[in-house]
N, C-alpha and C positions, 0 to 999 in steps of 0.2 A: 383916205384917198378916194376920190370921185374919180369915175370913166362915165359918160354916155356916149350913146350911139345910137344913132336911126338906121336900120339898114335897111334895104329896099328890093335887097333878091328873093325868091321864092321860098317860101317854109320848104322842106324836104328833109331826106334821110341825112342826120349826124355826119359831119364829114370824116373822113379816115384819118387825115391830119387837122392839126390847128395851122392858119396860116392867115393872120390880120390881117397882112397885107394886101391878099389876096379879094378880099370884103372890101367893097366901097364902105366909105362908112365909118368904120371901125378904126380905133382911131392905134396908127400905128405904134405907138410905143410900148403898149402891148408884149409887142415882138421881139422886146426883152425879158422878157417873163421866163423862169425854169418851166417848163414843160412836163407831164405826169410823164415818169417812166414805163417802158414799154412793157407790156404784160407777159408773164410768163406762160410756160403752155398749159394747157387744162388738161391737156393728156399725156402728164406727167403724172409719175409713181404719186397712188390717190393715199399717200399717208396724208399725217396733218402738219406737212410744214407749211411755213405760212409762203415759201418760194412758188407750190401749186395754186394760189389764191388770187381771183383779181385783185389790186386795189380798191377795198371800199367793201369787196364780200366778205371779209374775214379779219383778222387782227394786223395791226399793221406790223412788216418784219422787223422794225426796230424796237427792239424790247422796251417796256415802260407807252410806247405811243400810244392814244388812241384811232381805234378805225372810226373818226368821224370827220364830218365836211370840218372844212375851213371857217370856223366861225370867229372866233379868236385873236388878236396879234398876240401870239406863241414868239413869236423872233423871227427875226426876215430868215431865216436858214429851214424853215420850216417848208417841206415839199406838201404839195395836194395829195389828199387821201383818198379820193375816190378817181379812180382810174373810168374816160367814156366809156370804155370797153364793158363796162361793169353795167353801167350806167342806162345804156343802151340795150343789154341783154336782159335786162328787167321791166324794161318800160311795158311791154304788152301785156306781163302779168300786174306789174303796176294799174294800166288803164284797165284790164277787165276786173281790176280790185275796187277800183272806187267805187264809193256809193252815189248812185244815181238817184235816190232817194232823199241826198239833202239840199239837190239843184233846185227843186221847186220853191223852199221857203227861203234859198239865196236869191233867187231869179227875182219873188215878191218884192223883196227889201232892197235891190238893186233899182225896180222901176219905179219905186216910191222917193229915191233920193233926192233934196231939194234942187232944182235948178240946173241938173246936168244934163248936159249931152251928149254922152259914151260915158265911161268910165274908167277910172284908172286902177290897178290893179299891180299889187306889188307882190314879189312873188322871192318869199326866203328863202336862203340856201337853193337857189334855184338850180343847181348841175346844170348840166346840157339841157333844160327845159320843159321838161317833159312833161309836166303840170299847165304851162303853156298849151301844149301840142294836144292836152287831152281836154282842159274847159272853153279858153279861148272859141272853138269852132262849138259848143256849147251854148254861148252866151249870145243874145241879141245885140246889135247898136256896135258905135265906131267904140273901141279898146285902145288903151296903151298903157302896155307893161313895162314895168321898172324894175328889172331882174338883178337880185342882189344874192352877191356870194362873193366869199373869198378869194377864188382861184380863176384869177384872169381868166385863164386857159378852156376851162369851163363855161363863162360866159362867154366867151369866143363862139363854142359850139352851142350854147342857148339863141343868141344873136342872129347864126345863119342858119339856122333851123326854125326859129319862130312862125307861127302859122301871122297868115297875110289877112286872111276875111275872116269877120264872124259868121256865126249862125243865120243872118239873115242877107249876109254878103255887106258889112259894114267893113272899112276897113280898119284891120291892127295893126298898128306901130310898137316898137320896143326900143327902150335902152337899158343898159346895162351900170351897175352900183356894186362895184367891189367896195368890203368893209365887215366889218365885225356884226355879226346881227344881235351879240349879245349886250350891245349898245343900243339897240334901238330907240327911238324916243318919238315922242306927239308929233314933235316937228317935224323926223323924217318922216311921218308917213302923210304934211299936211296936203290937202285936197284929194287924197286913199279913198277909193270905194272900196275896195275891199284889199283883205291882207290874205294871200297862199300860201304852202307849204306842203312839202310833200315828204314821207320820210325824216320829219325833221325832229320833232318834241322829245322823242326819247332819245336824242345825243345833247339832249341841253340840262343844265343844273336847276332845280326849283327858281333860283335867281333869277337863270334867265326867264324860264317861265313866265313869273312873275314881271318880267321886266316886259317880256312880249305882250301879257296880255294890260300889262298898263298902257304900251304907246297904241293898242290896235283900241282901247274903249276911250282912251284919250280924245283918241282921233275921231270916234263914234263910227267905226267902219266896223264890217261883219269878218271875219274870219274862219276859212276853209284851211281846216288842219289835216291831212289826209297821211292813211300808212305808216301810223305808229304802232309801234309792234304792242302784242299785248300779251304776251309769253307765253303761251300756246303753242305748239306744232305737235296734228296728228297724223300719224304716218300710216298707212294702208302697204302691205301688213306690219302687226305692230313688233316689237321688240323689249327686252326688256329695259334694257339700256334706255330708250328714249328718254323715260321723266328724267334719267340723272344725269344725261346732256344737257336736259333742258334746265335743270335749275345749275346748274353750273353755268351754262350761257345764260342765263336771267342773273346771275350772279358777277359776269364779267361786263355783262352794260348796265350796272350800278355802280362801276367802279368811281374812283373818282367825284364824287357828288354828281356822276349821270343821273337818270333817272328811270333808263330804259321801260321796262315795261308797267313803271310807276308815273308814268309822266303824261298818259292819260287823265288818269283821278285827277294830279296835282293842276293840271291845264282845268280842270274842269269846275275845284275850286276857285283858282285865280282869277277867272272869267266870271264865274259865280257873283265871288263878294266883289266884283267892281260894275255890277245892274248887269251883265249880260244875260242874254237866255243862253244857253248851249245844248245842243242834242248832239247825239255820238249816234254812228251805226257801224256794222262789223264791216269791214274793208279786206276778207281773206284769196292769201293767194292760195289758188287750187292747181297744184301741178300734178302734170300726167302725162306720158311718156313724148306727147308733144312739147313738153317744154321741160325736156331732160337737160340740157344743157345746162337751162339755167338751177335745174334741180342737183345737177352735181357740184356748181360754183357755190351754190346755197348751201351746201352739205357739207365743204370743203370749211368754208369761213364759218357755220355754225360749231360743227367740232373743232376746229383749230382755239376759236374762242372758249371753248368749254373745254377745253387742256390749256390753252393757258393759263383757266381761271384755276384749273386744279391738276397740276403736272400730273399726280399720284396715278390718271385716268386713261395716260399714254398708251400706253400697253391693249387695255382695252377695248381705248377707244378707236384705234388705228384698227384693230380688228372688226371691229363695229363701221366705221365710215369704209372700209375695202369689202364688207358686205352689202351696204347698202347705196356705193357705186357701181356694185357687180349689178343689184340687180335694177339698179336705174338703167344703166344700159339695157338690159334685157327687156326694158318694157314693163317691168313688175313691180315698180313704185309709187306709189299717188300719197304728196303732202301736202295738206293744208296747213299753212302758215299764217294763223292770225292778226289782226292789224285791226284797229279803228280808226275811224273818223270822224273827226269835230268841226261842227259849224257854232261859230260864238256869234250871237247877234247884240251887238253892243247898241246901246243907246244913241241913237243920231243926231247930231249937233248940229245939227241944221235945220232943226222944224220939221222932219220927216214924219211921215204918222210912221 
């Protein structure tokens, strides 16, 4: 199933509800879509049930699910996994996580394209946009993005939030492409200058992978992979508990043929053996009592994942996450949570040097 849409109102803050209707634009039927349910409170009892967790920060509550986007047709009864709420309280630590260091030899291969005039620019598993929101005003020349993800509802909020000008005051258009990403292919992505992502590589299976990086060199377009986790997190002060969180949640987003914090290497093979160049650089979030918030919603979903993955830790680990919510509050927590990022520069199909 295809949606597009042009919309024409202002990029700005994530709206608090979803309302198609309300969007010129946007096309209404939409507005039969289930809707993410509403979030529980964060300043509820800081054990690890997954009732304290956003959607999308932590395991999902129905036992067996996974916490990842919509990429898949699973069965129409299938609800959105990532809650905006979630989505949105990430995004700043998101954008000062990227690497500004792999814009220059994207920018190169962007100006070198044969024949174009802006570029287009598709952006997977897009949520609410926010990969948008951070390169689009980045980029020189007239843009239009093709925002693709499973959950209408989602690009609903990608759609009215998109930024309007680029970097040089060009302007940016977007429509929107619900559908499976683990289908992608050459032909979706034909006349693609470049393929985005954010958060995305380690909830997909080597398949998909591989499947992504055959339609992105297919196409001879470069791709910006950003914020894949890379199993890492060091906590300021440390604990001892930490590493056996940690490999217990590097162990729960493997599940299933995921590929969590293995799915950098595997990306970087795939990309590899089909001519591309690829460079990676570290993408870490660094929190600090300004960005407590989002360091308790991170805390909540990292241990609740790391008790699912090994109940035996319950006990524990509920002692461990209500210490180290005591002292998030308090101001006395600082975690870096690791992440990479990949630019693939695939071979250009159109004469490009």
């Amino acid at each position: 199933m295809r949606k597009t849409a042009t919309t024409t109102q202002r990029a700005g803050r994530i709206p608090a509800q979803a309302g198609p209707r309300d969007v010129a634009g946007v096309e209404s039927e939409m507005a039969g879509e289930t809707p993410t349910s509403s979030v529980s409170s964060a300043s509820a009892d800081p054990g690890t049930d997954t009732e304290s967790v956003i959607p999308g920060a932590g395991p999902a509550a129905r036992p067996g699910e996974r916490p990842t986007v919509r990429l898949r047709e699973d069965g129409p009864e299938e609800q959105p996994r990532y809650a905006p709420e979630w989505l949105e309280l990430r995004e700043p630590a998101d954008a000062g996580a990227r690497s500004l260091d792999l814009l220059d030899p994207l920018r190169i291969r962007l100006a070198n394209l044969p024949g174009k005039a802006g570029v287009t620019v598709h952006d997977l598993g897009c949520g609410t946009g926010s990969m948008g929101r951070w390169l689009a005003p980045r980029l020189d020349g007239p843009q239009h993005w093709v925002l693709h993800d499973r959950d209408p509802y989602l690009l609903h909020f990608a759609a009215v939030a998109s930024p309007r000008v680029a970097a040089d005051g060009s302007r940016v258009t977007v429509e929107t492409r619900r559908g499976d990403v683990g289908r992608l292919t050459p032909d979706a992505l034909a006349g693609a200058s470049l393929v985005t992502a954010s958060a995305l590589l380690d909830v997909l299976t080597r398949e998909e992978i591989e499947t992504l990086a055959a339609a992105c060199t297919g196409a001879g377009c470069p791709a910006l992979l950003t914020l894949s986790v890379a199993g890492r997190v060091d906590f300021t002060p440390s604990d001892p508990m930490d590493t056996e969180i940690a490999e217990a949640f590097n162990a729960h987003q493997r599940r299933s043929g995921l590929l969590g914090p293995d799915a950098v290497t595997v990306a970087c093979e795939a990309f590899s053996e089909l001519g591309a160049t690829v460079r990676l650089n570290p993408s870490p979030w660094r929190l600090g009592p300004a960005e407590s918030a989002l360091t308790a919603q991170w805390l909540r979903g990292w241990v609740g994942a790391a008790v699912e993955q090994r109940p035996e830790l319950r006990e524990r680990a509920d002692r461990y996450l209500r210490a180290r919510l005591e002292a998030c509050e308090a101001g006395e927590l600082s975690v870096v949570v690791h992440h990479t990022d990949l630019l693939a520069l695939s071979r250009p199909t159109g004469g490009a040097a």
